[in-house]
C-alpha positions in Angstrom: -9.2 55.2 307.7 -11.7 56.7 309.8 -11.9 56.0 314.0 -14.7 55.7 315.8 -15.1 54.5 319.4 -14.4 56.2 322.9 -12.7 59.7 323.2 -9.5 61.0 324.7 -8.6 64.1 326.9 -8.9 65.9 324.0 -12.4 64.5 323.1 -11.1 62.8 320.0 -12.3 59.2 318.9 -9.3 56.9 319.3 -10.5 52.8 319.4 -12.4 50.9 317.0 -10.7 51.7 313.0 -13.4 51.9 310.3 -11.9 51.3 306.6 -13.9 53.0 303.8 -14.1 51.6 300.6 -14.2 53.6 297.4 -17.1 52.2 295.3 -18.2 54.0 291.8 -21.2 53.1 289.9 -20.6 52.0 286.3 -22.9 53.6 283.7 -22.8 52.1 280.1 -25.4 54.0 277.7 -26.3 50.5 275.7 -28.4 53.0 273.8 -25.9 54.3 272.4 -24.4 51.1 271.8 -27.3 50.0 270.1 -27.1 53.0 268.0 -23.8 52.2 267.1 -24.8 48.7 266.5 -27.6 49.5 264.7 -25.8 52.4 261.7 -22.7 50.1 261.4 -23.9 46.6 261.7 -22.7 43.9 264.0 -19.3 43.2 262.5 -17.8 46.7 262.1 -19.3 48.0 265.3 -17.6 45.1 267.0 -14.5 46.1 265.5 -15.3 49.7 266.2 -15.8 49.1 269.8 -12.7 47.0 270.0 -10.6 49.4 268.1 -11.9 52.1 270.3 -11.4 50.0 273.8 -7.9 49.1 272.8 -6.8 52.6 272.1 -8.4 54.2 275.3 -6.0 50.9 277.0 -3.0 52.5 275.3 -4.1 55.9 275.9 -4.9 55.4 279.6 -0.9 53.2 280.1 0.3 56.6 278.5 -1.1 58.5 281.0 0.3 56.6 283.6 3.6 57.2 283.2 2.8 60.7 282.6 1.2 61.2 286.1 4.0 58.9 287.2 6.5 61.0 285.8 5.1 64.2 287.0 4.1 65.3 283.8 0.7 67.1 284.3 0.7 69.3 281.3 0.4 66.6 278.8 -2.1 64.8 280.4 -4.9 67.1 279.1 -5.4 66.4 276.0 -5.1 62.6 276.3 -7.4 62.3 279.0 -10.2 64.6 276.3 -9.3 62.0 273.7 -10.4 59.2 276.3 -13.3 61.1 277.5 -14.7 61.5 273.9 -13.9 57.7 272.5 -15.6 56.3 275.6 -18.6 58.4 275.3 -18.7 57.4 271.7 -18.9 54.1 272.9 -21.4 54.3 275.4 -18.8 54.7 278.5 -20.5 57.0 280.5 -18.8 57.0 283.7 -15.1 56.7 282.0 -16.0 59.6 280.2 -16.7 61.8 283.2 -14.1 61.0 284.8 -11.3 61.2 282.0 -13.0 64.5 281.4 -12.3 65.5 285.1 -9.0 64.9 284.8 -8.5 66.7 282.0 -9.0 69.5 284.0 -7.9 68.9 286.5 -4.5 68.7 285.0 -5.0 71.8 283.1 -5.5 73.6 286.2 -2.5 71.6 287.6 -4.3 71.1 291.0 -1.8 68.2 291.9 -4.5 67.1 294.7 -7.5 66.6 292.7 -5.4 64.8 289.5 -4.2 62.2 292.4 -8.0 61.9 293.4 -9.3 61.4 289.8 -6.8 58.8 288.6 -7.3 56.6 291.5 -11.2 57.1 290.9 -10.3 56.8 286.7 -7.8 53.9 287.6 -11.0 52.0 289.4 -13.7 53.2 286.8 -11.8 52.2 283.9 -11.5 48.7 284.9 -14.6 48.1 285.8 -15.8 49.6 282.4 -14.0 48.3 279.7 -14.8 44.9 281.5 -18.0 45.3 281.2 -18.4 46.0 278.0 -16.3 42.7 277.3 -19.2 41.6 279.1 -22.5 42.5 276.9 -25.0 40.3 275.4 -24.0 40.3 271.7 -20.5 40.9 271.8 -17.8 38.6 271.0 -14.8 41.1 271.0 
């Protein structure tokens, strides 16, 4: 929270309380969706995509309890395996950031990994709904 208004002695802003509100922008690749599409056919790349969205789920749970459970070091490798299914799937913005947090758990910078799940945490949701969500699917 940020506070704006008048100034104290000290010529710090004490009154009015502004609330910022974390907001990414969602970028799905629906050519390379198409491409998918397009090499496998409808039926298999549905299935593909479905496989793929329900393993990043599991992966992403997994990940949880490991950040959780303060268990940085094996958060690495699962967080590469999300960033490369979602970018094979067109998941641009859950790529980047599972890919950030990759590394920032294999620096173990304990500040940033808290950063990137919240901003993976909000991504995530928004992504894998959205791709529920596109013309032509029915998975």
């Amino acid at each position: 929270m940020l506070r704006m208004g008048t100034k104290n002695k000290m010529g710090v802003s004490v009154g009015q309380v502004a609330q910022l509100k974390q907001f990414e922008r969602i970028l799905i690749d629906s050519r390379r969706l198409e491409a998918l599409f397009s090499r496998l056919g409808h039926r298999r790349a549905e299935a593909y995509v479905a496989g793929r969205v329900e393993e990043m789920t599991d992966l992403l749970a997994e990940i949880e309890v490991r950040y959780r459970s303060g268990l940085n070091d094996a958060i690495a490798d699962q967080a590469q395996h999300v960033s490369k299914m979602a970018g094979d799937i067109g998941l641009t913005s859950l790529a980047r950031a599972a890919r950030d947090l990759g590394i920032a758990a294999q620096r173990d910078d304990a500040i940033a990994l808290g950063a990137i799940w919240a901003r993976l945490v909000r991504i995530g949701d928004r992504s894998l709904t959205q791709v529920w969500e596109l013309p032509g699917l029915s998975i």
